[in-house]
C-alpha positions as CSV (number, residue, x, y, z in Angstrom):
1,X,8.7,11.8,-19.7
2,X,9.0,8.2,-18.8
3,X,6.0,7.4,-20.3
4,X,6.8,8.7,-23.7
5,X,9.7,5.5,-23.6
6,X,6.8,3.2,-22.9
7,X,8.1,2.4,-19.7
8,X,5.3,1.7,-17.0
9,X,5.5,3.8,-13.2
10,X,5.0,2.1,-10.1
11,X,4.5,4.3,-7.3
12,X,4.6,3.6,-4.0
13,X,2.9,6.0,-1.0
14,X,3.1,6.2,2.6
15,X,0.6,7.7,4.5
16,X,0.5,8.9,8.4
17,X,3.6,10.6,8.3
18,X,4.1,13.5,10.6
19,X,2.8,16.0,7.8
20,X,0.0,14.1,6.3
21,X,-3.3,15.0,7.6
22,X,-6.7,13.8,6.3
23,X,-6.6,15.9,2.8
24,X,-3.1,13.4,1.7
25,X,-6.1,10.7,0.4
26,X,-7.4,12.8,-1.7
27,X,-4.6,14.6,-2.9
28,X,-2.5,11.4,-3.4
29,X,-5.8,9.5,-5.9
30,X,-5.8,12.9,-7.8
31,X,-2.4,12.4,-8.3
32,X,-2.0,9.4,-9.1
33,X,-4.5,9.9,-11.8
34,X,-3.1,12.6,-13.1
35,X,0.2,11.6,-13.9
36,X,-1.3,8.1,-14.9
37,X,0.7,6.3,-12.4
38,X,0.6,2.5,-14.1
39,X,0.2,0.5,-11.1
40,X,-0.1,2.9,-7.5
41,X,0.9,0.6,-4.1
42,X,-0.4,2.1,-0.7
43,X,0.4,2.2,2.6
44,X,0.3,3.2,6.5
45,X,3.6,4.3,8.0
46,X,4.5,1.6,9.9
47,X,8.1,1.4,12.4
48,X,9.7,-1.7,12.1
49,X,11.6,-3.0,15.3
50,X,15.4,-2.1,15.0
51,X,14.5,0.8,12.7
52,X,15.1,4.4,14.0
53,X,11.7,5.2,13.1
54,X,10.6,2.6,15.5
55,X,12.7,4.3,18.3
56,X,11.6,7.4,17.7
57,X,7.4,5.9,17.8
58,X,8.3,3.7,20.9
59,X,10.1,6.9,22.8
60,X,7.3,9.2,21.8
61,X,4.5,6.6,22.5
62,X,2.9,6.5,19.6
63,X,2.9,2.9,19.0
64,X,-1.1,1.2,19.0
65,X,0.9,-2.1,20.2
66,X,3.3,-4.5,19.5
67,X,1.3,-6.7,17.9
68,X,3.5,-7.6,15.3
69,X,1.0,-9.9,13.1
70,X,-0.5,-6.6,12.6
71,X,3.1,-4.6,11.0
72,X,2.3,-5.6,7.2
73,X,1.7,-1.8,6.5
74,X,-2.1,-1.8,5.7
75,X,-2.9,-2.3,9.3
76,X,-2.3,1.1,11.1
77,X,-0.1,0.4,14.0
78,X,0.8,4.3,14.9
79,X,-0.8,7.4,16.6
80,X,-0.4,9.8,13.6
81,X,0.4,13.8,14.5
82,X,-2.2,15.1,12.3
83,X,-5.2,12.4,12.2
84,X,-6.3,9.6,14.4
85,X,-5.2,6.0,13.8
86,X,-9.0,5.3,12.5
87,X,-8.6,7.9,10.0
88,X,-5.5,7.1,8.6
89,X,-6.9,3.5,8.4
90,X,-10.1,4.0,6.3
91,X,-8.3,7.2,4.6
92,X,-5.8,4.3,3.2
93,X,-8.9,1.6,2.2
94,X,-10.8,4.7,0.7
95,X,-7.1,5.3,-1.6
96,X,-6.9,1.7,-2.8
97,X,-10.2,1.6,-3.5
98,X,-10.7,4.7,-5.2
99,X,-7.7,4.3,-7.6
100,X,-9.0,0.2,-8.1
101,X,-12.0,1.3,-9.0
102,X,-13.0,0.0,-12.8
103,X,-13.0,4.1,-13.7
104,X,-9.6,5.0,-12.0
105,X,-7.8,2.0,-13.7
106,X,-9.2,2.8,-17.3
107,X,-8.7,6.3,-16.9
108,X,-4.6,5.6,-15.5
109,X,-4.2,2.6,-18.6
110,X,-5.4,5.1,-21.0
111,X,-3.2,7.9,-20.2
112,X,-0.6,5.9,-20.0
113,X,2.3,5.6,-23.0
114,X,3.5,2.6,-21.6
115,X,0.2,1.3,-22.5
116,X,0.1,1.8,-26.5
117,X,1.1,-1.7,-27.0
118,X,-0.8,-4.7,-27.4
119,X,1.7,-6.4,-24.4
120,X,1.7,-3.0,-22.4
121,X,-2.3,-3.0,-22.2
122,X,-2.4,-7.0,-21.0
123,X,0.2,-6.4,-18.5
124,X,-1.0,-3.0,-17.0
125,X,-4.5,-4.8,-17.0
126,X,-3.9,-7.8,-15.4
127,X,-1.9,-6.0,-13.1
128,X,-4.4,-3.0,-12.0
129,X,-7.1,-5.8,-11.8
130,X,-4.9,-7.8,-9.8
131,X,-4.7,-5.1,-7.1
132,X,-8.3,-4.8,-7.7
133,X,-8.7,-8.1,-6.0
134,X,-6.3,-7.5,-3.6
135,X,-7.4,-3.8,-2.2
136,X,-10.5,-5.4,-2.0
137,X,-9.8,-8.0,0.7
138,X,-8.1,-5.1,2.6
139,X,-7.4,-5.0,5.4
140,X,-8.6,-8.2,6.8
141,X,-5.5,-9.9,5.2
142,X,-2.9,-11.1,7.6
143,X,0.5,-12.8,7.4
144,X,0.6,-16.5,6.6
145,X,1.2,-18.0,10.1
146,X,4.6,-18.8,9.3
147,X,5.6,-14.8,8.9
148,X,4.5,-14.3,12.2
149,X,5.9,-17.4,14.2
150,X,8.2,-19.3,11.9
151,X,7.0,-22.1,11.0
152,X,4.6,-23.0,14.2
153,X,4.3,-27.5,14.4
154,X,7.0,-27.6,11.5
155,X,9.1,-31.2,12.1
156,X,12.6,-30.1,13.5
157,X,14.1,-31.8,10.6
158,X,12.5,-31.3,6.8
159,X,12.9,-34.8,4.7
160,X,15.1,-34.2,1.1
């Protein structure tokens, strides 16, 4: 229904939650497919400090580590209930890939309303291949240094 108003759907997914277990890969890329989701973000359930989700990890001890370079939510960082860590990490590169793939993104753009238009179709392209590119360096991608110790060697005063 929101398609037939030409507007485009991004969905987002989480993944290692305590129902998922290895099947939610699948399930989630036929989905997506089906219901021509425009442009699909993944990721691993991942407990940010402060959070009670966090707590509840930390208190149940299913933290990896505290490693926090590693909390950008495509590095798994938890002991899932219903998979181990390893598959929940190559269950989420397997996702992005399959719905990057050249087929999945024609298929999605095709099915898609919000595509009918010659500026819908540029968009959703560029955008689908731009995840392309980035699914594709997954999941060796880290935070800039500066995410991860704020601005490490910067001079104590910044020049106008």
């Amino acid at each position: 229904m929101i398609h037939e108003y030409g507007i485009a759907i991004n969905g987002c997914f989480v993944f290692g939650l305590d129902g998922d277990d290895t099947s939610v890969f699948e399930r989630t890329a036929e989905y997506v497919e089906k219901a021509a989701i425009d442009l699909p973000r993944f990721s691993a359930a991942t407990p940010f400090p402060g959070t009670p989700f966090f707590k509840m990890m930390k208190s149940a001890n299913r933290l990896l580590h505290e490693n926090w370079r590693y909390y950008d939510v495509q590095h798994v960082v938890i002991k899932p209930k219903k998979m181990t860590p390893e598959q929940l990490q190559e269950g989420l590169l397997w996702t992005w890939k399959k719905i990057y793939s050249i087929s999945s993104i024609v298929k999605r753009i095709a099915r898609s309303e919000a595509t009918h238009s010659p500026e819908g179709l540029i968009l959703a392209s560029l955008a689908n291949f731009g995840y392309r590119f980035y699914s594709r360096g997954l999941p060796k991608m880290i935070p800039v240094p500066c995410e991860i110790e704020p601005w490490v060697g910067a001079p104590a005063k910044l020049s106008n």
